[in-house]
TORKOL-4160 file (C-alpha; in steps of 0.2 Angstrom, whole numbers, padded with zeros to 4 digits, m for minus):
258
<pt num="1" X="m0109" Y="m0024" Z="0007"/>
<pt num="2" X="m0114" Y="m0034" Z="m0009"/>
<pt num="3" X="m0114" Y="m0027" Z="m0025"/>
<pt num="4" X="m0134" Y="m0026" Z="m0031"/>
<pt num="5" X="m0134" Y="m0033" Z="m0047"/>
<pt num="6" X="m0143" Y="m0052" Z="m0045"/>
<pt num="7" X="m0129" Y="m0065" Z="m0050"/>
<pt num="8" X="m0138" Y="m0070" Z="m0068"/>
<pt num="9" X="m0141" Y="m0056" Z="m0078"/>
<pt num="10" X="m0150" Y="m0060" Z="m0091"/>
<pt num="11" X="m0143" Y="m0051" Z="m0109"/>
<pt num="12" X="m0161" Y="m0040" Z="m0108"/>
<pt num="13" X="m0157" Y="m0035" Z="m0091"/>
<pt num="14" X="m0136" Y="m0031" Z="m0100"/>
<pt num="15" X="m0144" Y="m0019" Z="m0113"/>
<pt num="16" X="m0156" Y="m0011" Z="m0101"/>
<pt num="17" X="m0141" Y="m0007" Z="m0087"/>
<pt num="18" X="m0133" Y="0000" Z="m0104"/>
<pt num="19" X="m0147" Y="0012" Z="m0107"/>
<pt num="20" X="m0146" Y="0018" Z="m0088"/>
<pt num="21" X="m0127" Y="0022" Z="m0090"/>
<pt num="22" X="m0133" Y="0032" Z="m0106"/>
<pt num="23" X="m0145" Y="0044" Z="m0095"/>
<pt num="24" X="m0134" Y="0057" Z="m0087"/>
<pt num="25" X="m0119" Y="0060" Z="m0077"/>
<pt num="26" X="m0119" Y="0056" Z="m0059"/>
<pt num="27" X="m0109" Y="0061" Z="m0042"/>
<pt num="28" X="m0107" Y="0049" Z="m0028"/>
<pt num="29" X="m0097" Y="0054" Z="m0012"/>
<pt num="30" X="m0091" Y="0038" Z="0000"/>
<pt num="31" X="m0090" Y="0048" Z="0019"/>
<pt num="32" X="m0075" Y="0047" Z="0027"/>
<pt num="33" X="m0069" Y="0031" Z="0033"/>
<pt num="34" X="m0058" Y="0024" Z="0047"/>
<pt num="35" X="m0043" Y="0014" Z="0039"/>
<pt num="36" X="m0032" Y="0001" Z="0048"/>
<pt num="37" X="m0013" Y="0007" Z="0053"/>
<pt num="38" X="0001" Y="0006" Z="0039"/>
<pt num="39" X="0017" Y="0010" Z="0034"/>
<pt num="40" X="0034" Y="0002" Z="0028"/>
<pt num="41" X="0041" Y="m0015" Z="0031"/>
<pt num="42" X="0059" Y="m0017" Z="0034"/>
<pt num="43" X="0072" Y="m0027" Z="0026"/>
<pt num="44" X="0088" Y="m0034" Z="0033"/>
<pt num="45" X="0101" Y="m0042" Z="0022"/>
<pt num="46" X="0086" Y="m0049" Z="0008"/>
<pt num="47" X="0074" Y="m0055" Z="0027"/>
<pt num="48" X="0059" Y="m0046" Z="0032"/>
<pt num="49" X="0062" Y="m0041" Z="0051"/>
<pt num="50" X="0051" Y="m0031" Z="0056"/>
<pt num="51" X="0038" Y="m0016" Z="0048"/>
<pt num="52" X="0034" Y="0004" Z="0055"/>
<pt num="53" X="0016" Y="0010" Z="0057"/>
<pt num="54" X="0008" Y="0026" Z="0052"/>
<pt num="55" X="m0006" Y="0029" Z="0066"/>
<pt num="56" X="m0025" Y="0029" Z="0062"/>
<pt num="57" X="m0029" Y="0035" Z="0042"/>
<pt num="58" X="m0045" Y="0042" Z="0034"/>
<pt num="59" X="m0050" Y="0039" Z="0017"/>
<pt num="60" X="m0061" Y="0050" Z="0008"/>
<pt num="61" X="m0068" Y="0045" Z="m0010"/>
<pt num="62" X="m0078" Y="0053" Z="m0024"/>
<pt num="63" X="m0083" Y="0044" Z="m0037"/>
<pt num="64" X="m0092" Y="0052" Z="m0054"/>
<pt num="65" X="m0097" Y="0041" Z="m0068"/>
<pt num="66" X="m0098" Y="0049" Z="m0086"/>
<pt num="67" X="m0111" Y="0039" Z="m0094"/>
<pt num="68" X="m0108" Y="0046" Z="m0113"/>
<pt num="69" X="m0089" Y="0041" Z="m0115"/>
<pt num="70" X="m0094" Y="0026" Z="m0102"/>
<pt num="71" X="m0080" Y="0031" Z="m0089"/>
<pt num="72" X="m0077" Y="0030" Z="m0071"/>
<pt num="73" X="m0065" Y="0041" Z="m0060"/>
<pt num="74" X="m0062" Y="0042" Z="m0041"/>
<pt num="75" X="m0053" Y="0055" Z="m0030"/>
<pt num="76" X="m0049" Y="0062" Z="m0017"/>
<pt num="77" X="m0039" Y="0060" Z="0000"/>
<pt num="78" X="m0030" Y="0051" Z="0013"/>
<pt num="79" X="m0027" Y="0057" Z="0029"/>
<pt num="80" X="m0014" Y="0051" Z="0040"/>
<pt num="81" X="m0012" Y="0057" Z="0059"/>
<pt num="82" X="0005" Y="0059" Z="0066"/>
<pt num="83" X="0014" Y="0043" Z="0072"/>
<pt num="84" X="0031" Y="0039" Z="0077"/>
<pt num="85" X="0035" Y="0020" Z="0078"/>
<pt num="86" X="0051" Y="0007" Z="0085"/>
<pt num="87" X="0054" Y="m0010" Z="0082"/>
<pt num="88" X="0070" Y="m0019" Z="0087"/>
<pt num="89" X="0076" Y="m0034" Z="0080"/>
<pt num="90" X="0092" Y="m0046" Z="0082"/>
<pt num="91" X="0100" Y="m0057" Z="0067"/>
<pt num="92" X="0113" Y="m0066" Z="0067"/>
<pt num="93" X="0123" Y="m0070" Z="0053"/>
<pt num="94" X="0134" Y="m0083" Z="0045"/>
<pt num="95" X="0152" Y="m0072" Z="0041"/>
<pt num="96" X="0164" Y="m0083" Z="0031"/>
<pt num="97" X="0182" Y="m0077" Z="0035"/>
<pt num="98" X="0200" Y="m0081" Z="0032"/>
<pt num="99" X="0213" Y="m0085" Z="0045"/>
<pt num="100" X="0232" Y="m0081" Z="0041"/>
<pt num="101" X="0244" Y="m0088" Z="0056"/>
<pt num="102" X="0259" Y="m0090" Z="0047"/>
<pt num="103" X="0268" Y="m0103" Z="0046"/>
<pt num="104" X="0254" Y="m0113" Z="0045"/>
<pt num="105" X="0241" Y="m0111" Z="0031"/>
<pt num="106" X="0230" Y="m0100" Z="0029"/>
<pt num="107" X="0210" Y="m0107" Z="0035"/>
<pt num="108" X="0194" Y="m0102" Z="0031"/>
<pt num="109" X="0182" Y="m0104" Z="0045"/>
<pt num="110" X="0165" Y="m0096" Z="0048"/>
<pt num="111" X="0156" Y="m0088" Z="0062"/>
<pt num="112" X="0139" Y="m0084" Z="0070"/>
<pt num="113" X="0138" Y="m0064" Z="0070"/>
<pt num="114" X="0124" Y="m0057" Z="0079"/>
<pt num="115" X="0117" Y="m0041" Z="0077"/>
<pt num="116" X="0102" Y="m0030" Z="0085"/>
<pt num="117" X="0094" Y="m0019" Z="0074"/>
<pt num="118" X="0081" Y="m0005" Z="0080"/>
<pt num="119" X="0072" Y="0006" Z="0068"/>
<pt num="120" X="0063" Y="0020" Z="0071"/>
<pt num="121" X="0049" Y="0032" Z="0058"/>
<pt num="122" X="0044" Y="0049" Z="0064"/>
<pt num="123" X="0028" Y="0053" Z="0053"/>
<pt num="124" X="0022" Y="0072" Z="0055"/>
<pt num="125" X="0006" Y="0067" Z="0046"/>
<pt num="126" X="m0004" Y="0077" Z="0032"/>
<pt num="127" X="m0016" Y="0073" Z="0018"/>
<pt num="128" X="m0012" Y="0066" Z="0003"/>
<pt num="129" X="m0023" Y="0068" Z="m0013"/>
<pt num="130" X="m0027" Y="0053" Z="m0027"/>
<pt num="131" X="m0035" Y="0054" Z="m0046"/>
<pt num="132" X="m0038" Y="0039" Z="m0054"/>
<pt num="133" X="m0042" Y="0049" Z="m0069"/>
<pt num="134" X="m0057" Y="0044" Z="m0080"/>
<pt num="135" X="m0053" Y="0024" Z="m0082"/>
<pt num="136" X="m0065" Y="0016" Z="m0096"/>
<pt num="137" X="m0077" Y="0005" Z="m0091"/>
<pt num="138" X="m0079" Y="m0013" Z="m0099"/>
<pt num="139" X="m0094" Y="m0022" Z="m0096"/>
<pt num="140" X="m0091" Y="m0042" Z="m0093"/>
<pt num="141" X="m0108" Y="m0051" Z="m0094"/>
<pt num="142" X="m0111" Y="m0045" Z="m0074"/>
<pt num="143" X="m0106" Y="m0029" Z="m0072"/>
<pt num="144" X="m0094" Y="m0015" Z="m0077"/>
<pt num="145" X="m0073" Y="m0017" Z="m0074"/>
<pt num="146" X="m0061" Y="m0004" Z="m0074"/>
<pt num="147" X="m0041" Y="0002" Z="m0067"/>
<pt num="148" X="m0043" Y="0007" Z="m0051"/>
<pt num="149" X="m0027" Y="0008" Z="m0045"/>
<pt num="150" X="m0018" Y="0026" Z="m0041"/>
<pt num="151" X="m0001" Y="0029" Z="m0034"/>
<pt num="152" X="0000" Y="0039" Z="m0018"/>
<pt num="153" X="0018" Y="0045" Z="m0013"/>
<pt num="154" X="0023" Y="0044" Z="0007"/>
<pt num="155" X="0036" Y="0054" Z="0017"/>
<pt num="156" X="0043" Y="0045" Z="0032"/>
<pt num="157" X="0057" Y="0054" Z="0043"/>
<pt num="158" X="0069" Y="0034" Z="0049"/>
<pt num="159" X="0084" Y="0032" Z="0059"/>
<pt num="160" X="0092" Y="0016" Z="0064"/>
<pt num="161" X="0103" Y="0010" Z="0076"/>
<pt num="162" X="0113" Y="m0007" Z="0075"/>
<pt num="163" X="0123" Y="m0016" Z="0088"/>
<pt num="164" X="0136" Y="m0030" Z="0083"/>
<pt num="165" X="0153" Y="m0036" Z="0087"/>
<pt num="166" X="0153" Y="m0023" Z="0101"/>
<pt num="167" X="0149" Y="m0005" Z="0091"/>
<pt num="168" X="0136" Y="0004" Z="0087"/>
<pt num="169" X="0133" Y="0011" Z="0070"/>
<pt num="170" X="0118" Y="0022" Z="0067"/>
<pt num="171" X="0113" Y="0035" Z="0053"/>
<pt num="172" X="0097" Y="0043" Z="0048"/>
<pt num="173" X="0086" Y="0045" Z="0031"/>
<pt num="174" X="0076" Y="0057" Z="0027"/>
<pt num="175" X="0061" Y="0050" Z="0012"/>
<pt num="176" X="0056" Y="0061" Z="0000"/>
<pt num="177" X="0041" Y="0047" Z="0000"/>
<pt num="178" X="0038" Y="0029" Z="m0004"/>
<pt num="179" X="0026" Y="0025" Z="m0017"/>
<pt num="180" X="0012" Y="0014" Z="m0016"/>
<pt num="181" X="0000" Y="0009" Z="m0027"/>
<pt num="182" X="m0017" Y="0012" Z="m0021"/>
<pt num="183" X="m0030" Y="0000" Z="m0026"/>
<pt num="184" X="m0048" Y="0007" Z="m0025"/>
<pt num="185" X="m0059" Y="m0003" Z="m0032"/>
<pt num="186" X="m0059" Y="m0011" Z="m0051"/>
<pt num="187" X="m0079" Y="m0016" Z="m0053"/>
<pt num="188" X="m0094" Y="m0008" Z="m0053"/>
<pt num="189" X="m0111" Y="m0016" Z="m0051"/>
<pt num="190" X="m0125" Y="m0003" Z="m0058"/>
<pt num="191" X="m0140" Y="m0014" Z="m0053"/>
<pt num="192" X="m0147" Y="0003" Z="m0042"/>
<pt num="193" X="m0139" Y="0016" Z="m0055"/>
<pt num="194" X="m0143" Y="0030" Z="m0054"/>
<pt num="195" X="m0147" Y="0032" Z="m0034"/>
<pt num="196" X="m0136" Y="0021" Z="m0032"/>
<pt num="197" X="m0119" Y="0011" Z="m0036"/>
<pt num="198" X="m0109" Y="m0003" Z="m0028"/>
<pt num="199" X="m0087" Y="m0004" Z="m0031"/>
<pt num="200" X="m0078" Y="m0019" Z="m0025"/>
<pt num="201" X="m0066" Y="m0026" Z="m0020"/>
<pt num="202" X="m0060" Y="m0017" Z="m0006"/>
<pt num="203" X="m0047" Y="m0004" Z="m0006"/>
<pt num="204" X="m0030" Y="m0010" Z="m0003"/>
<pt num="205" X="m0011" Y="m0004" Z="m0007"/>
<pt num="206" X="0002" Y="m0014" Z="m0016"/>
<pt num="207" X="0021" Y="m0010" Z="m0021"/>
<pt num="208" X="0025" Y="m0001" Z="m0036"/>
<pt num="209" X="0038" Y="m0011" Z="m0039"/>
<pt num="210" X="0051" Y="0003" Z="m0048"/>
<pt num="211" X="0048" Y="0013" Z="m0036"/>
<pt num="212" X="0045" Y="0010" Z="m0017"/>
<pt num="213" X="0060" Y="0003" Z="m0012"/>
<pt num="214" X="0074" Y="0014" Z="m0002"/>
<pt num="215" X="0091" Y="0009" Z="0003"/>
<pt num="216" X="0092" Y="0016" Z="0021"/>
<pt num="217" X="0108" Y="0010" Z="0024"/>
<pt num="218" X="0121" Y="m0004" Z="0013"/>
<pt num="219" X="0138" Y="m0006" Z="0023"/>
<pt num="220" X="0148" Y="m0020" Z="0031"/>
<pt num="221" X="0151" Y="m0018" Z="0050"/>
<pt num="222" X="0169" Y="m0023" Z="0059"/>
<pt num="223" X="0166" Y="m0039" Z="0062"/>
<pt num="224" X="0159" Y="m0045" Z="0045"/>
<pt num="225" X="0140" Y="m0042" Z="0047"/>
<pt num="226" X="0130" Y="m0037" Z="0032"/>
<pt num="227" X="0118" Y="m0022" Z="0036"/>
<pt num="228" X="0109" Y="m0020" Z="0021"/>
<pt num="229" X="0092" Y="m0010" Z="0027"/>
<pt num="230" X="0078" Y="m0007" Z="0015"/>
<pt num="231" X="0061" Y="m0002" Z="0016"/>
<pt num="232" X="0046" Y="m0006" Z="0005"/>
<pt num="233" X="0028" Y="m0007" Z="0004"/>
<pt num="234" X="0023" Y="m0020" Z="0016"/>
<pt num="235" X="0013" Y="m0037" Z="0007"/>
<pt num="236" X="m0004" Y="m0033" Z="0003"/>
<pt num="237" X="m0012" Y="m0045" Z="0013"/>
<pt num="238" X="m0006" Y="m0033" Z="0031"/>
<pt num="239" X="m0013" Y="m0017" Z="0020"/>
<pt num="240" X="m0030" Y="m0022" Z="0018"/>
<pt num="241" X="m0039" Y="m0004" Z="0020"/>
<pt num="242" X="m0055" Y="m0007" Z="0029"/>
<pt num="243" X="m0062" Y="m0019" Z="0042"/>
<pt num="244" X="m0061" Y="m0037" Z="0039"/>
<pt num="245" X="m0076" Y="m0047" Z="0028"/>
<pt num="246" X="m0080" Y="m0030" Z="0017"/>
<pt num="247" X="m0082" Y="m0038" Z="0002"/>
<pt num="248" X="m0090" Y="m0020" Z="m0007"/>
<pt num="249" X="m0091" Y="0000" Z="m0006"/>
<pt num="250" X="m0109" Y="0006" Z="m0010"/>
<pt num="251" X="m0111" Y="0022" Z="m0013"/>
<pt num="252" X="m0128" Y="0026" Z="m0009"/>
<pt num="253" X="m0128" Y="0045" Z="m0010"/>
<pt num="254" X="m0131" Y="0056" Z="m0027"/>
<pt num="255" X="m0122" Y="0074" Z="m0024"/>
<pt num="256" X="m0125" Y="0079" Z="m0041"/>
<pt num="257" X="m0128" Y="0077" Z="m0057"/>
<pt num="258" X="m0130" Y="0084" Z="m0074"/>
């Protein structure tokens, strides 16, 4: 949806988008929206192998604008339906060792280690509330900017199983939650305020770089391969929160106001 401001905006039409913000606070409600599957990616010894899904997610956001301290805020909830999901993956790997056959001298050959990981996330599901709290808003010549970004904080239940050099090695963790950053929107075009308003871009989550890593598993199996298994936010670009070509959020309705 586009944002309904025209693209030149005059500095008349500047001062008179001021003096709507200046009328009174307003309410807008987005409905319930279907969201594209999720969840963390998988590293294996520093390489991205693979990524576990969450199931079908609904985003529900309330936006309400104070016009007097010229602020935004959004909240509300995502909902994520139960999910378990499995990848497998095998890497092999270059394991440098040293050969002592005494008398003769010692050699350092190295040798192609395979290894088949297989991950597994059980997700029981739940809701999980966001507040942006109220984030100032900065008008740029076009339209209003503002942060938009939130963090949200995911449990996920993994086990993994690894296969190499004949063994098998497994282990679970239990997350107490990888944090994303949730991205909601950071401009707001007014060109309808007050019925209605228009956010973009579109949501999306990013890492939270001191946070959403976990170390699942760090050890070095028998025959010399590295299993190093982390999981983090997946790249933004696979986390893109609604359908293709949305370019803008319009939020159409005003629940109240005062």
């Amino acid at each position: 949806m586009k944002i309904k401001t025209s693209p030149k905006i005059t500095a008349a039409c500047a001062l008179l988008l001021v003096t709507q913000l200046a009328g009174y606070s307003q309410t807008y409600v987005l409905p319930g929206q279907s969201l594209p599957p999720f969840g963390p990616a998988i590293l294996l010894s520093g390489s991205l192998v693979g990524s576990l899904s969450w199931g079908s997610a609904t985003l529900s956001d309330t936006v309400a604008i104070n016009p007097s301290a010229y602020t935004i805020e959004q909240s509300g909830s995502i909902s994520l339906a139960a999910a378990t999901s499995t990848f497998s993956v095998t890497q092999t790997q270059q394991v440098i060792s040293v050969v002592q056959d005494f008398p003769n001298p010692q050699m350092t050959v190295t040798n192609s280690v395979p290894g088949t990981l297989t991950m597994s996330m059980n997700f029981a599901g739940g809701t999980f509330s966001f507040d942006t709290g109220a984030q100032t808003l900065t008008w740029n010549g076009s339209l209003y900017t503002y942060n938009g970004q939130t963090p949200v904080q995911i449990p996920v239940d993994i086990s993994y199983s690894l296969v190499t050099g004949g063994q098998t090695y497994a282990g679970t963790y239990d997350d107490v939650g990888l944090f994303y950053d949730l991205t909601l929107s950071d401009q707001l075009g007014v060109g309808n305020y007050p019925n209605s308003i228009s956010l973009s871009p579109s949501p999306s989550w990013f890492a939270l770089p001191n946070y959403s890593s976990r170390t699942i598993a760090d050890f070095t199996a028998a025959d010399g391969f590295q299993a190093n298994i982390i999981s983090t936010a997946p790249e933004p670009s696979a986390m893109a929160l609604l359908a293709c070509g949305l370019l803008a959020l319009t939020f159409l309705k005003r629940q109240k106001s005062f």
